[in-house]
PyMOL CGO cylinders between C-alpha atoms (Angstrom):
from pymol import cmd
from pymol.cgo import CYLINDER

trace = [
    CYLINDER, 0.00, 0.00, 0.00, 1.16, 3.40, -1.23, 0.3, 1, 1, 1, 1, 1, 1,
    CYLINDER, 1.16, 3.40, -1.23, 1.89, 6.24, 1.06, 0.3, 1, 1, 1, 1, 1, 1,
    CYLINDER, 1.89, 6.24, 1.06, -0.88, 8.50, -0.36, 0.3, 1, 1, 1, 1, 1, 1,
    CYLINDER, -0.88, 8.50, -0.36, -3.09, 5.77, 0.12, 0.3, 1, 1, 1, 1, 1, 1,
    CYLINDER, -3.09, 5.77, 0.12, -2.56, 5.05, 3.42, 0.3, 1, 1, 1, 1, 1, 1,
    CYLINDER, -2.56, 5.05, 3.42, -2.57, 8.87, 4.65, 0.3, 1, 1, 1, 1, 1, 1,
    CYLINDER, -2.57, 8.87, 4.65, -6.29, 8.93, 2.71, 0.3, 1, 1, 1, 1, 1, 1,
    CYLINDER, -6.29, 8.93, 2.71, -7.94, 5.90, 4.75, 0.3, 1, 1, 1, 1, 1, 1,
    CYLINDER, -7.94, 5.90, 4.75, -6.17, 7.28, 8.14, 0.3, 1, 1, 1, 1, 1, 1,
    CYLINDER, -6.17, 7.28, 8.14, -7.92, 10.63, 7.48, 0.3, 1, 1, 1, 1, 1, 1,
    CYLINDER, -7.92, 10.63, 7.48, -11.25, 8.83, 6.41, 0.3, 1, 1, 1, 1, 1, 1,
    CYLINDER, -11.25, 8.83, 6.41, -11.03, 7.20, 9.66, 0.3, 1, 1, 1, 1, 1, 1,
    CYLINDER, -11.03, 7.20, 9.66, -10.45, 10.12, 11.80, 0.3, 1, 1, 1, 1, 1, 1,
    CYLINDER, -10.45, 10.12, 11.80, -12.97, 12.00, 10.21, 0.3, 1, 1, 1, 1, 1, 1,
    CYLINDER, -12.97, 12.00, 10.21, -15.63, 8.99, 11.55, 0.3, 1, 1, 1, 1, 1, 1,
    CYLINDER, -15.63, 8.99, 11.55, -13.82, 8.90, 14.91, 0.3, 1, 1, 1, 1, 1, 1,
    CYLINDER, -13.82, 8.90, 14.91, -15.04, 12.47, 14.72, 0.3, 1, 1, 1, 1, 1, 1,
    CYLINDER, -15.04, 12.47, 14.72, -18.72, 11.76, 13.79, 0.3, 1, 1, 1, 1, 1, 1,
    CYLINDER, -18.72, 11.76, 13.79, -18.63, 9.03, 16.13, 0.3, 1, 1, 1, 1, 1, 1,
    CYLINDER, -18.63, 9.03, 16.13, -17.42, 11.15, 19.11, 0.3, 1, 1, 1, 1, 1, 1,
    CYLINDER, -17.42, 11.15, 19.11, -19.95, 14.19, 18.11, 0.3, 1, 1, 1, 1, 1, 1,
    CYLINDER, -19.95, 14.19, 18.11, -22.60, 11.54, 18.67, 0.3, 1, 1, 1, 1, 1, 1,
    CYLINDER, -22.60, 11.54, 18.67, -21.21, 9.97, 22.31, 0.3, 1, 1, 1, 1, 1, 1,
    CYLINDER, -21.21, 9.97, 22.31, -21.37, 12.35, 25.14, 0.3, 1, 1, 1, 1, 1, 1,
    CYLINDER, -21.37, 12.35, 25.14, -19.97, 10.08, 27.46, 0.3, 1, 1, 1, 1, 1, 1,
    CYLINDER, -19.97, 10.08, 27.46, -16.19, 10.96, 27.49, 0.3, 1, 1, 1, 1, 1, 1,
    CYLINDER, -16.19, 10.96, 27.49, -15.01, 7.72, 29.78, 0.3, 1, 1, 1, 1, 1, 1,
    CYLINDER, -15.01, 7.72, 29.78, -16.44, 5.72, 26.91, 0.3, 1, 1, 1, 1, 1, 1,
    CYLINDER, -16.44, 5.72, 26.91, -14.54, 7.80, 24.55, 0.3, 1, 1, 1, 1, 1, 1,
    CYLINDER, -14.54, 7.80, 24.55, -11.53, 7.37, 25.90, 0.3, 1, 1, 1, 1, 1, 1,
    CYLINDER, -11.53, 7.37, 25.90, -11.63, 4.01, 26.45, 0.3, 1, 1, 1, 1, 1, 1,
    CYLINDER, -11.63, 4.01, 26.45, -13.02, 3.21, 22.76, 0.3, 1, 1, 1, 1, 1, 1,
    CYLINDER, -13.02, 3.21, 22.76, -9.74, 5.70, 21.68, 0.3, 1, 1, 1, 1, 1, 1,
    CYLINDER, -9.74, 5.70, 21.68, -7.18, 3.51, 23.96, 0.3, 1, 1, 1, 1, 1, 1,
    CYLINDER, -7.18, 3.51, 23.96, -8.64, 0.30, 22.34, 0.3, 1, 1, 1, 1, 1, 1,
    CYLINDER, -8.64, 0.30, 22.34, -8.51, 1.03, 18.62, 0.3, 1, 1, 1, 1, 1, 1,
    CYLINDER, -8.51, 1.03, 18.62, -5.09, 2.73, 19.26, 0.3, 1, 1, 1, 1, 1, 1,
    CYLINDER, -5.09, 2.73, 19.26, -3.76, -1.13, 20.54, 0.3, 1, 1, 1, 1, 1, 1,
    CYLINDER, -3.76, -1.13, 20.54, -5.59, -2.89, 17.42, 0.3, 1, 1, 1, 1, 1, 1,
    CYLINDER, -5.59, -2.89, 17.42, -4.15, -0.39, 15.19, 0.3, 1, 1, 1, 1, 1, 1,
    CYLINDER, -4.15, -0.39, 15.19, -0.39, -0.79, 16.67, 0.3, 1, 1, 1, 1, 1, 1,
    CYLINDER, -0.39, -0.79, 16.67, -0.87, -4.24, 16.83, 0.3, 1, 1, 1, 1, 1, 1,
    CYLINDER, -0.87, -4.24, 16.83, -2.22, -4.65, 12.47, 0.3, 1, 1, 1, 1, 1, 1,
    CYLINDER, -2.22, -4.65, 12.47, 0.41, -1.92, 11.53, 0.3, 1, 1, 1, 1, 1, 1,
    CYLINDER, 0.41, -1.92, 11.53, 3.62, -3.27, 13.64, 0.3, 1, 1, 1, 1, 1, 1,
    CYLINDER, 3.62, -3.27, 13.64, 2.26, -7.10, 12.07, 0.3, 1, 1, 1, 1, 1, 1,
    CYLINDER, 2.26, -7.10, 12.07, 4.63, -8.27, 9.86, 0.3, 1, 1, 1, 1, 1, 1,
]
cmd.load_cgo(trace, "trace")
């Protein structure tokens, strides 16, 4: 995967982080729901 690629689908999915945290109010949730797809992410990317 190309670098422009990859720099378009991480900004698609912040922008729908965003929508999604518009939408919760409830900022333990939010952090917690941040912390989690942070460790999933690490742990796809760093996959070799």
């Amino acid at each position: 995967m190309d670098k422009r690629k990859l720099i378009g689908l991480l900004a698609f999915f912040v922008a729908i982080g965003m929508l999604i945290m518009l939408f919760l109010h409830n900022d333990f949730v939010g952090i917690v729901l941040i912390a989690m797809l942070l460790f999933i992410g690490y742990n796809c990317y760093s996959c070799s």
